[in-house]
C-alpha positions as CSV (number, residue, x, y, z in Angstrom):
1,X,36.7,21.5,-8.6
2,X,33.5,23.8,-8.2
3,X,30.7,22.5,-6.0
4,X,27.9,21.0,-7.5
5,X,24.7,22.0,-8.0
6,X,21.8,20.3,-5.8
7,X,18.5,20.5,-6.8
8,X,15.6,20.0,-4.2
9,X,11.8,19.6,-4.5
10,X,9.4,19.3,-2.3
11,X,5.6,18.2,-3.4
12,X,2.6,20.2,-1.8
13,X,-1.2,20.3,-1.3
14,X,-2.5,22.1,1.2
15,X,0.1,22.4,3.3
16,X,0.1,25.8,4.6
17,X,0.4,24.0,8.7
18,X,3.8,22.9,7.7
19,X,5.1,23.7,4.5
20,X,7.0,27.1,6.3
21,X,8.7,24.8,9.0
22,X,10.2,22.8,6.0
23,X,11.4,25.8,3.9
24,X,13.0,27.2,6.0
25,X,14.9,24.0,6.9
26,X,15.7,23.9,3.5
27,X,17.0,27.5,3.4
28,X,18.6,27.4,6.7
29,X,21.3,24.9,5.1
30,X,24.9,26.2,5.0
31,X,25.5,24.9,1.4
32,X,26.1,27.5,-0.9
33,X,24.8,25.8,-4.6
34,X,21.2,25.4,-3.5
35,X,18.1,25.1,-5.6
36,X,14.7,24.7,-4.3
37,X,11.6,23.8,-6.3
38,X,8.3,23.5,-4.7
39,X,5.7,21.8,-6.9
40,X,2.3,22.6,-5.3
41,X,-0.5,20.4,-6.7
42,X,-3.5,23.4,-6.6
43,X,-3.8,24.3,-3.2
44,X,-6.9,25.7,-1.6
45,X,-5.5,26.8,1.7
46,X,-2.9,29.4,2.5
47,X,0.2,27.4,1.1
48,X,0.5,30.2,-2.3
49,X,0.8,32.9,0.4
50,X,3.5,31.4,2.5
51,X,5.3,30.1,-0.9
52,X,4.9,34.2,-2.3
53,X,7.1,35.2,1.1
54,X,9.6,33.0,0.0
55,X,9.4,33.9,-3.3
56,X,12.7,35.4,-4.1
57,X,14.4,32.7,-2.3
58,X,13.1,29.5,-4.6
59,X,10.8,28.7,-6.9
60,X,7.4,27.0,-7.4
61,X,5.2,25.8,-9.4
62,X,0.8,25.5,-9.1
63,X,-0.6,23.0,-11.4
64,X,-2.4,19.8,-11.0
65,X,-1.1,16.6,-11.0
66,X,-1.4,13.0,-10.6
67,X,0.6,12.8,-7.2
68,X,4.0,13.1,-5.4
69,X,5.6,11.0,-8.2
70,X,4.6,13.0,-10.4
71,X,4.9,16.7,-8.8
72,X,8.5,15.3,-8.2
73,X,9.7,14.1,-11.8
74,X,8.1,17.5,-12.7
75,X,10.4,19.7,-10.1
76,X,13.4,17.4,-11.0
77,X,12.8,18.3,-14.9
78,X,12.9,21.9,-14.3
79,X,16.0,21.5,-12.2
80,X,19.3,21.9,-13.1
81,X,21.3,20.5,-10.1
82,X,23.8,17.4,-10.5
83,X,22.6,16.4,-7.3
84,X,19.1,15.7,-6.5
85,X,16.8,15.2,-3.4
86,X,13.1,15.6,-2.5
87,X,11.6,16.2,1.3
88,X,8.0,16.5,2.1
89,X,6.0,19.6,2.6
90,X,5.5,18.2,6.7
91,X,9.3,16.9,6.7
92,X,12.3,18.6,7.7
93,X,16.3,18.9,6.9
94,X,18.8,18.9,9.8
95,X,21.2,22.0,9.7
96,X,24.4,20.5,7.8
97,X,22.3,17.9,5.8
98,X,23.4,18.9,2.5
99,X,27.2,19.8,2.8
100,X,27.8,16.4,4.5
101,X,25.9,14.7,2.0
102,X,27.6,16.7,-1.0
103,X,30.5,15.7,0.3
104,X,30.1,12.2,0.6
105,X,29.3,11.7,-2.7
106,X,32.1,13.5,-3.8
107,X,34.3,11.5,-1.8
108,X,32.3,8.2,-3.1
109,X,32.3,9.1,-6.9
110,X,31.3,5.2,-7.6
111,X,28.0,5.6,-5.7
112,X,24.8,6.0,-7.1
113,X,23.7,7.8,-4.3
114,X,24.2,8.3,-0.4
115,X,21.9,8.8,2.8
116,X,21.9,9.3,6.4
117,X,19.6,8.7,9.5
118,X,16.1,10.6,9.9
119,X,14.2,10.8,13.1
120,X,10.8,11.1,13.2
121,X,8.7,13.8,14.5
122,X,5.6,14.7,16.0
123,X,2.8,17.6,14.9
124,X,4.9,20.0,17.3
125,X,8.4,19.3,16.4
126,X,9.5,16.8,18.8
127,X,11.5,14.1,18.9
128,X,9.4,10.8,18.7
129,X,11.3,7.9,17.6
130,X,14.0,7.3,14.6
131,X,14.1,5.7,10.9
132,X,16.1,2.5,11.7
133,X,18.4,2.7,8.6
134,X,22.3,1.3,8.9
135,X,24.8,0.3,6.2
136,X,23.5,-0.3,2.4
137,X,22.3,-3.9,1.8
138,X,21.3,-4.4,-1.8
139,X,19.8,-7.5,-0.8
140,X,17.7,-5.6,2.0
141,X,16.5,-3.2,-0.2
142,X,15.2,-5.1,-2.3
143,X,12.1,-6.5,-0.3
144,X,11.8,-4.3,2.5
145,X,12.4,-0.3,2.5
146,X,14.4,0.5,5.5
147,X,16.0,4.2,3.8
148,X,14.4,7.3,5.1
149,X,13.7,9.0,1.8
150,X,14.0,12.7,2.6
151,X,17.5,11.8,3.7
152,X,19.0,10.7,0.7
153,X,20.8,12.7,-1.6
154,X,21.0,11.2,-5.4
155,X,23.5,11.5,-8.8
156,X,21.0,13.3,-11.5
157,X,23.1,11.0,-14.1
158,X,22.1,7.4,-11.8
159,X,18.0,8.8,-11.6
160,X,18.2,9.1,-15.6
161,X,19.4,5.8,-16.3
162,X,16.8,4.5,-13.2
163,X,14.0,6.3,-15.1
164,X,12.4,8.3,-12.5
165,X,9.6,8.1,-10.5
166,X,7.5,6.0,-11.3
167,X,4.3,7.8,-11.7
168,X,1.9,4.6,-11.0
169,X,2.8,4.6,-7.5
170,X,1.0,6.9,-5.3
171,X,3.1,5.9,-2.0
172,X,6.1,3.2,-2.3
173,X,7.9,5.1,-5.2
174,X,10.7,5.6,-3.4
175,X,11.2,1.9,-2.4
176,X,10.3,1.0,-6.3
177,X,13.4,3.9,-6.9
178,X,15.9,2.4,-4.5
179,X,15.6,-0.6,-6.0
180,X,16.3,0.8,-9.7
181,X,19.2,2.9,-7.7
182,X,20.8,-0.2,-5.9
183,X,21.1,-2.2,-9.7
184,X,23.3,0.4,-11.2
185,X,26.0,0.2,-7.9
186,X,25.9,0.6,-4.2
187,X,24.8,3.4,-1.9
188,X,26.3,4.4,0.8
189,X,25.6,5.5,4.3
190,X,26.7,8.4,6.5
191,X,25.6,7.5,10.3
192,X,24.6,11.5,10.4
193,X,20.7,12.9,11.3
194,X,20.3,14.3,8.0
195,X,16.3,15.0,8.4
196,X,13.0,14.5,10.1
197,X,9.8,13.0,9.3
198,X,6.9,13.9,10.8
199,X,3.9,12.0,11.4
200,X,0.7,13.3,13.2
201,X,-2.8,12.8,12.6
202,X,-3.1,13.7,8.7
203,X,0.0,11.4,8.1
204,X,-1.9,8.8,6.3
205,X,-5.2,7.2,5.9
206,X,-6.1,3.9,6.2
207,X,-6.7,3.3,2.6
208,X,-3.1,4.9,2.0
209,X,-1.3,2.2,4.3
210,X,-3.2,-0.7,2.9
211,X,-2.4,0.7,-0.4
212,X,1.2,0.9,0.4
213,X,1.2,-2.8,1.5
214,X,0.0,-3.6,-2.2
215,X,2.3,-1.9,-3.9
216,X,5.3,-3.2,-2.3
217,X,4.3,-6.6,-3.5
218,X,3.4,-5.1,-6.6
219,X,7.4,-2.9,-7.2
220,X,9.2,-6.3,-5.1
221,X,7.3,-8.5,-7.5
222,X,8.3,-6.5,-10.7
223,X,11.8,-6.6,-9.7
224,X,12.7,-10.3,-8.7
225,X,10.6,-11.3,-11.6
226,X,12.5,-9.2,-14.1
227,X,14.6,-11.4,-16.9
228,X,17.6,-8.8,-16.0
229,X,17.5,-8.9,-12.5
230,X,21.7,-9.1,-11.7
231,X,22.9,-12.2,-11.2
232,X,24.0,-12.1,-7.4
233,X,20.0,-11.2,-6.9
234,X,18.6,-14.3,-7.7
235,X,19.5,-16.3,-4.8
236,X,17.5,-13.6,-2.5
237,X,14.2,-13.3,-4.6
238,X,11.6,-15.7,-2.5
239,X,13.3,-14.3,0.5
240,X,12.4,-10.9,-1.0
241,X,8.9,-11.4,-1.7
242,X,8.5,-13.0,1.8
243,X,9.9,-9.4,3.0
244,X,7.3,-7.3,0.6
245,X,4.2,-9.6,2.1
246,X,5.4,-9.2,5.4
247,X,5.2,-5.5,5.2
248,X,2.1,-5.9,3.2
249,X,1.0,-7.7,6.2
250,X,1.9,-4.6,8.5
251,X,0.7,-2.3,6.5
252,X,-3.3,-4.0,6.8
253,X,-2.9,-4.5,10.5
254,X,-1.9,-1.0,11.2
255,X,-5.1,-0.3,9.1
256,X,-7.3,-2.9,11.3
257,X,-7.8,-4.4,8.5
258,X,-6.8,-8.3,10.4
259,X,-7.9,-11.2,8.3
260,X,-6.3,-9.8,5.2
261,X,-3.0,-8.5,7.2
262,X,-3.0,-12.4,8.6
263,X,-3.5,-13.8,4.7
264,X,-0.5,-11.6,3.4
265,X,1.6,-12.7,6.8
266,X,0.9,-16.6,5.7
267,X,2.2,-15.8,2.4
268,X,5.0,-14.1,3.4
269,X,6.1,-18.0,5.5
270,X,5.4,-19.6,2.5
271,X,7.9,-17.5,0.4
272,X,10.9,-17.2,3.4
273,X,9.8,-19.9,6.2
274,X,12.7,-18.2,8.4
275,X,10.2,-15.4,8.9
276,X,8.4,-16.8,11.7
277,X,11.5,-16.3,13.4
278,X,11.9,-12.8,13.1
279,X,10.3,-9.9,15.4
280,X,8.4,-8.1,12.8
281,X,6.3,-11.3,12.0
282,X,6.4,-12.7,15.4
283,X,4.4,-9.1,16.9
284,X,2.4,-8.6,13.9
285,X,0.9,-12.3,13.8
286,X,-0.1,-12.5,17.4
287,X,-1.2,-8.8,18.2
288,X,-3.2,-9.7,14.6
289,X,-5.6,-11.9,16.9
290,X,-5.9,-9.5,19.8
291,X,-9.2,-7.6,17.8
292,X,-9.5,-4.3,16.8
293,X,-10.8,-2.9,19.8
294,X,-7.9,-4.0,22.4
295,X,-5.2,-2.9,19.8
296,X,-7.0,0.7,19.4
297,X,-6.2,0.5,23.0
298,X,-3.0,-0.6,22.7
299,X,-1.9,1.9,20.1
300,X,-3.3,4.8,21.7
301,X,-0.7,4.0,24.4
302,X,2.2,4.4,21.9
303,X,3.8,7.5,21.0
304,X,4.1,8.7,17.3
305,X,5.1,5.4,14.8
306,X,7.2,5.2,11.8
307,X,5.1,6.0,8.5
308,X,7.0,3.1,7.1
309,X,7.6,4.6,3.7
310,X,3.7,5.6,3.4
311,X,3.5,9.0,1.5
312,X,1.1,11.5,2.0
313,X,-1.3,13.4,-0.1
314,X,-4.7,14.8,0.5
315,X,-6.1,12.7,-2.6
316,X,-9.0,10.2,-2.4
């Protein structure tokens, strides 16, 4: 049986600082069907010139768009690979990424798609922390977004029937995709580093992560209130949406933004009371109350954080 095709594409806007680190983890894999799309959004910095150095090795694309989703339905359109994937133009693949994830989903033909573990990075490359993933949990991913998403590797035929990106969501679309993934069959995991995130200081802005709390209500929402939602899903739905406020929650205290982050954590009891026994809400809630001034403190003592599933993009 001839290896399949995979297809990756990775969304840019002024990215030159980066974008060459991730290209050539891209190129540096050891799989020999590659395709590599980058979809750069109209850059105004020196990304075209690193892209043109590259340029017999993939191919891009410079034209406007709405955001990531849609810079990424785009690549995937004008891809041809039965496999597909998209990293980050600050993001990086480990060396062996794709072959073992090829071949996991070879080995797993029932599987919608497969992913692996994803430490996170700081602006010079180092080690900082790790993605907390584990073993697929369809009623997991259903409120909360605990894959790393430039380490999953996805079945062009299970995206189709998903229906894409959805190109309304400027930084939870791969949570809102998982989800779509995880109703048509499981997952599956491969405890292997497959790829790195990197988070520095033009990771996010505020308005991003408070943006990204909303729309995780607004995808969790969608999909436990959905007539069709399977069967074996119902029983998890309020213990869903208590998972999608509680990040919601997060996601406004990491932007200081406390009395809101407190209102979406008292919603998120009132949907799953067994929430106020677990860590995330327990931290949250009390360091919530410290003021903004002591957790600036605080934080500035931490290294580099999880983005938590917040996209980047240099957009308003």
């Amino acid at each position: 049986m001839p290896l399949p095709l995979v297809s990756i594409v990775t969304p840019s806007l002024n990215s030159a600082t980066w974008i060459r680190a991730t290209i050539e983890s891209v190129l540096a894999q050891d799989y020999p069907r590659l395709e590599f799309i980058v979809m750069d959004g109209g850059s105004t910095d020196e990304t075209h010139d690193i892209l043109r150095t590259f340029a017999d090795r993939l191919t891009w694309y410079a034209e406007p768009d709405s955001g990531i989703s849609q810079a990424v339905n785009r690549g995937w359109a004008r891809s041809r690979g039965e496999i597909l994937a998209w990293i980050g133009s600050d993001d990086l693949y480990r060396p062996g990424a794709v072959t073992a994830a090829v071949a996991a989903l070879m080995a797993q033909p029932a599987t919608t798609a497969v992913y692996g573990d994803c430490d996170v990075i700081d602006a010079q490359g180092r080690v900082a922390g790790r993605v907390p993933t584990g073993p697929f949990d369809r009623g997991r991913i259903l409120g909360w977004n605990y894959l790393a998403q430039p380490a999953v590797f996805m079945r062009r035929t299970a995206l189709a029937r998903a229906g894409w990106l959805d190109e309304s969501l400027l930084n939870v679309m791969d949570h809102d995709l998982w989800i779509k993934l995880a109703r048509q069959g499981d997952m599956a995991y491969v405890p292997m580093t497959w790829a790195a995130v990197r988070v520095h200081s033009q990771t996010v802005t505020n308005r991003q992560v408070r943006r990204a709390g909303e729309e995780t209500i607004r995808v969790v929402t969608r999909a436990v209130n959905d007539p069709a939602l399977p069967a074996a899903w119902q029983p998890l739905r309020m213990h869903a949406l208590g998972e999608a406020y509680l990040r919601a929650g997060m996601c406004f205290y990491a932007a200081s933004d406390l009395p809101p982050a407190r209102t979406y954590l008292r919603q998120a009891l009132r949907c799953a009371p067994g929430l106020a026994l677990d860590g995330r809400f327990v931290r949250t809630w009390f360091s919530s109350w410290l003021g903004a001034r002591l957790i600036a403190r605080l934080r500035s003592w931490r290294r580099a954080p999880h983005r938590g599933g917040v996209e980047r993009r240099s957009e308003a």
